[in-house]
Every structure is written in structure tokens, then in C-alpha cells.
C-alpha angles and dihedrals in degrees: 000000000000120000116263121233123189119209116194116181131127096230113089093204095060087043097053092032091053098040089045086058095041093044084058098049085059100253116118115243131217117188133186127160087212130097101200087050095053090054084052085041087056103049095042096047110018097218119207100234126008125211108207134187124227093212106059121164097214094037135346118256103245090059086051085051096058091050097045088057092048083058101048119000095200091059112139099207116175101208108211132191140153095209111035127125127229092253086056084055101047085045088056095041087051091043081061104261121147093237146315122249126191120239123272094053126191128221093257109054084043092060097036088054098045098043080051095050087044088058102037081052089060100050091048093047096044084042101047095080086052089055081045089061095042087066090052103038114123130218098284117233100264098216086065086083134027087258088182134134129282109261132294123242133164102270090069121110127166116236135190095260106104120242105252136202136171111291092221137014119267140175126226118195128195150102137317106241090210111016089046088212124121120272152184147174138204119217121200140176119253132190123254125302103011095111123215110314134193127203123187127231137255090353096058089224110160125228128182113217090238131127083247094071104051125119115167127044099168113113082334159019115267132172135204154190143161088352104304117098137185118216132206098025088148104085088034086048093047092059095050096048088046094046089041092243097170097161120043141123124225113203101193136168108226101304132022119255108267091205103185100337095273137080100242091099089062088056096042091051082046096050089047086053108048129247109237127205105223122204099250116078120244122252116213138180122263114195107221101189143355122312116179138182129176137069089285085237126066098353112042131159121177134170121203140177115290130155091235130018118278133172125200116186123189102188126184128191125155110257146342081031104041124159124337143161142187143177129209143180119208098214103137137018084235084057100049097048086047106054108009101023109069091042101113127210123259148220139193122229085222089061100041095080089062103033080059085054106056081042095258120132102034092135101045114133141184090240090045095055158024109257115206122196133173097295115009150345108312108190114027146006115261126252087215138027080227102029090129093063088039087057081055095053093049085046095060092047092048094050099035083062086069086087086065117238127064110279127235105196137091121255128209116188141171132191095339144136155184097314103046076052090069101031084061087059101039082054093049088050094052101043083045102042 
């Protein structure tokens, strides 16, 4: 049977000129310029995709997309207008729909959007009993995998300050950044010294959360084992290494949720949990010279001796962006939420055609990232008026956890990214094996 697509507008002739295109293309239609009708029309029929108005006479289409949602949160509804504004398409995006078009509307763009919410609708349906199971996972027994810390080298030294993990178990649901596809991840306590774990789901694969162990750079961290990867630890991993989480377990299906592009949701979700203090001291890393990675020209990143851990960040893009810097100082988790946390990660218009294209971000909406265009910022008002250097920032502590242990040193970079991340730890390895 063919898959079934509701069009809801309260001009005829969008009704008769979109159900003509997607007739031909072999998929049933069923129109109504009534918003109260398409919410009857849903429950009766339970289409496949839904393209809604945003203009309706009887009610707007944003309140019919919220209903439509209550009634079935996998729905994959298209919005349309031909007079919206980009605040009324991020509201949409936010409120759960695919994705939002401007009227008129060409074939293309008809059968690309729909191919891609068809899709979309598919991965959320044949997830969503994954996402079932992660609420009702249970604390895993710990000897079924070697749960122990990342590797020792010479640079570790205990201090006073406790190991710490989550005091209960939580689940935290979302998108892939760069897969698109649904996604969730289960956090759970673990006793001290075990270090920061991933598994794998549903294929139960371990991986440490250690630079050895990392496989992609490119737009992210991802690591990898036996087949099975996890992309996007970075932000997750930034809000661990800020709030001194040492022991936990990270349960993930395929890519970790990208939230609104920062990493102020994971503190939220650490905050709502609990920190615990546990009864072993911590061990961290104190740099004890100058590592360095970089051309020593345009690109430079470089960790010294401090008595602390400090990150100073000098970014260029051409405009809007231009040139910024910033310095700070992780010296509380308050400090951290407030001033690195909520700076979301960014994309330019001009990338997004080749990043499509290496399969990278697929999940990419206008509510999980700052959007530059030509001239300006096209999706969002920033939290900062430096929030792109501050991601960076983020970025660097996230990343620089993948040795293991919280760092004490003081990093200097300049134009960098995830991959001169990991290049400074693998070089701090080495020149410490």
C-alpha cells in the first residue's frame, strides 16, 4: 500500500497543485483546509506525513502541530507559508516538526523534503522501542565489562578533591547532530575508580571514553571499537570534565544527543541527578612542560604548567564572525554553566552542501545550531556576543578529558579544532609512555 500524506492548507489551489505532484509520484493524498479536520483526519487515518499551514481560518497551524504531536509524538509534519518569518520556523522546528518550506514551493524541494521526513519518520518509529528499553534499562552488572580507569602515565598525581559520579540513574532523548537520526542515552553511577565508559546499543560494544580509542575529528569526536562508534562525546564529555564526574557509564545509540547545540542541557540533566562525592580521591593530570601541536603559524595549540586549568582561545572567520577571543578559568561547575556551557556550536550555509554530502549534518536544525550565512546570523539570536569562540572553548575541555583524568595546565590555542584536540594528547602520551 502506498504511504499515505495529509495536506492541510486553505488555499485550493495548494491543495489540488501539491496533491497533483505527490499523486504522480505514486503516494495517496488526503487535503483539508481545516485545522480541526486534519486533527479528525489524523486520528482516523494515521498519514504518514502531514503538510501543515501555518495560516489556517478555524486554528493556526502551529497550534494544530502541537496537537498533532500530543496525538502522536512520531509524527513527521512539513510546516508551509508564504509568509512566515524565521522566528515562526525555529518555533515550529522546536514544537517537533521535520522541517519548515516557503510557499511557493518547487517540485524539488516537495519531493527532497518529503523523501527526507519519510525517512526521518522511519528512524523515529523502528527507534522508538530502543528509547522504550533505555527507560527501563537497569544498572548493568559492572564485571560484564573491564569498567576500569583510562591508563596511568607519569603526569598523574592524586589530590584532596573526592572522585565523584551521578547519585541515580537518568535518560536523556534527542537528535544526532550529524547521523539525524533519534537518539538516546542512558547515564548511570559507577563505583571508584572505573573512569567514564561508553556501551553501545543495541550491540553491547565497550568503549572507554580514552584518546586511544578515537577514530573521527572531523566536525567531531568520535570514538570507536570493534565496529560500532559513538559520535559527538565532546559536549557530553565537557560537562563531565567541568562538574568532576571521574566514574560513570554511558549507555548511547550510535551518536550522542546534540540538544540545542551546547552543553547546558547536560548540566542541566547533572544538576537534576545529583553529583556525589565518592570516598577515593581523584588523580588528575599536571602538565609539567610545554606540549604543542599545530604549524606554529596560523593554527597553534599549546598546554603549560598552571596551577588550575585555563583556556585561552584566539578564533577567526570572515564576517559576520570576524575575529574573537576569550580566556577562562574552570574553577567551578557554577562558573562553567554560566559563561562556556550554553555557547552552542555553529555552521556555515556555504558548508552545509558538503557536509550533506559525507553524511554529516543530517541532523542539523534550525533549534541545535547557529546558522551563518553571507552576511549575518540566519536562525537564532546569540547567547553571547562571542559565543562562537566560548563553543570552542567547550569544545577544547570536552575533548582534552579524553586522556582520562581531569587536566591541570594551562591551554593557548588559536584557530584549532577537534582534531588538534586530539593530536595535543596523543603528544602528551608519547612524550609520557
Amino acid at each position: 500500500m502506498s504511504q499515505l500524506i495529509l495536506i492541510v492548507d486553505d488555499e485550493p489551489g495548494i491543495l489540488s497543485a501539491l496533491s497533483n505532484v505527490l499523486q504522480d509520484e505514486g503516494f495517496q493524498t488526503v487535503c483539508t483546509g481545516s485545522g480541526a479536520e486534519a486533527l479528525e483526519l489524523y486520528a482516523q487515518r494515521s498519514p504518514d506525513l502531514v503538510f501543515l499551514d501555518i495560516w489556517l481560518p478555524d486554528r493556526d497551524g502551529l497550534e494544530t502541530l502541537q496537537s498533532i504531536r500530543e496525538l502522536d509524538p512520531t509524527a513527521a509534519v512539513i510546516m508551509m507559508s508564504g509568509h512566515g518569518t524565521t522566528s515562526t520556523a525555529v518555533k515550529s522546528i522546536k514544537m517537533g516538526a521535520f522541517d519548515y518550506v516557503e510557499k511557493p514551493v518547487s517540485y524539488g524541494q516537495v519531493m527532497e523534503t518529503v523523501s527526507g521526513a519519510l525517512r526521518f519518520r522511519e528512524s523515529v518509529v523502528s527507534d522508538s522501542k530502543m528509547l522504550d528499553s533505555l527507560e527501563r534499562t537497569k544498572p548493568m552488572v559492572h564485571s560484564d565489562f573491564d569498567l576500569s580507569p583510562a591508563p596511568s602515565i607519569p603526569l598523574l598525581e592524586t589530590v584532596d578533591a573526592p572522585q565523584r559520579t551521578i547519585s541515580k540513574s537518568t535518560v536523556v532523548y534527542g537528535l544526532g547532530l550529524h547521523s539525524g537520526s533519534r537518539t538516546g542515552m542512558a547515564v548511570q553511577p559507577l563505583p571508584p575508580d572505573s573512569g567514564i565508559h561508553f556501551v553501545t546499543l543495541p550491540t553491547d560494544i565497550h568503549i572507554p571514553a580514552f584518546v586511544g580509542d578515537v577514530a573521527e575529528t572531523d566536525y567531531a569526536t568520535t570514538l570507536a571499537r570493534d565496529r560500532a562508534s559513538i559520535r559527538t562525546v565532546e559536549h557530553l564529555l565537557s560537562a563531565l570534565h567541568a562538574y568532576g564526574i571521574t566514574n560513570l557509564l554511558v549507555k548511547v545509540h550510535g551518536e550522542i544527543p546534540v540538544l540545542d547545540g551546547s552543553a547546558l542541557e547536560f548540566c542541566g540533566t547533572l544538576e537534576e541527578t545529583g553529583v556525589e562525592d565518592q570516598d577515593q580521591p581523584r588523580r588528575e593530570v599536571v602538565i609539567d612542560r610545554v606540549y604543542e601541536v599545530g604549524d606554529g603559524e596560523e593554527k597553534s595549540l599549546r598546554i603549560e604548567p598552571f596551577d588550575g586549568f585555563s583556556i585561552s582561545y584566539v578564533l577567526k572567520y570572515p564576517p559576520p564572525i570576524g575575529e574573537q577571543s576569550f580566556q577562562f578559568t574552570l574553577d567551578s561547575p557554577e562558573s562553567y554553566r554560566r559563561e562556556i556551557a550554553p555557547a552552542r556550536t555553529f555552521g556555515f550555509m556555504r558548508d552545509m552542501k558538503m557536509m550533506n554530502e559525507l553524511g554529516l549534518a543530517s541532523g542539523g536544525r534550525l533549534d541545535n545550531c547557529i546558522l551563518v550565512g553571507e552576511d549575518n546570523v540566519i536562525n537564532t539570536e546569540l547567547r553571547f556576543s562571542d559565543e562562537f569562540v566560548r563553543h570552542k572553548i567547550l569544545d577544547i575541555i570536552g575533548d582534552l578529558y579524553l586522556l582520562g583524568y581531569p587536566i591541570r595546565g594551562k591551554v593557548t590555542a588559536r584557530l584549532t579544532g577537534h582534531r588538534n584536540n586530539i593530536a595535543l594528547l596523543r603528544a602528551i602520551q608519547e612524550q609520557n609512555s
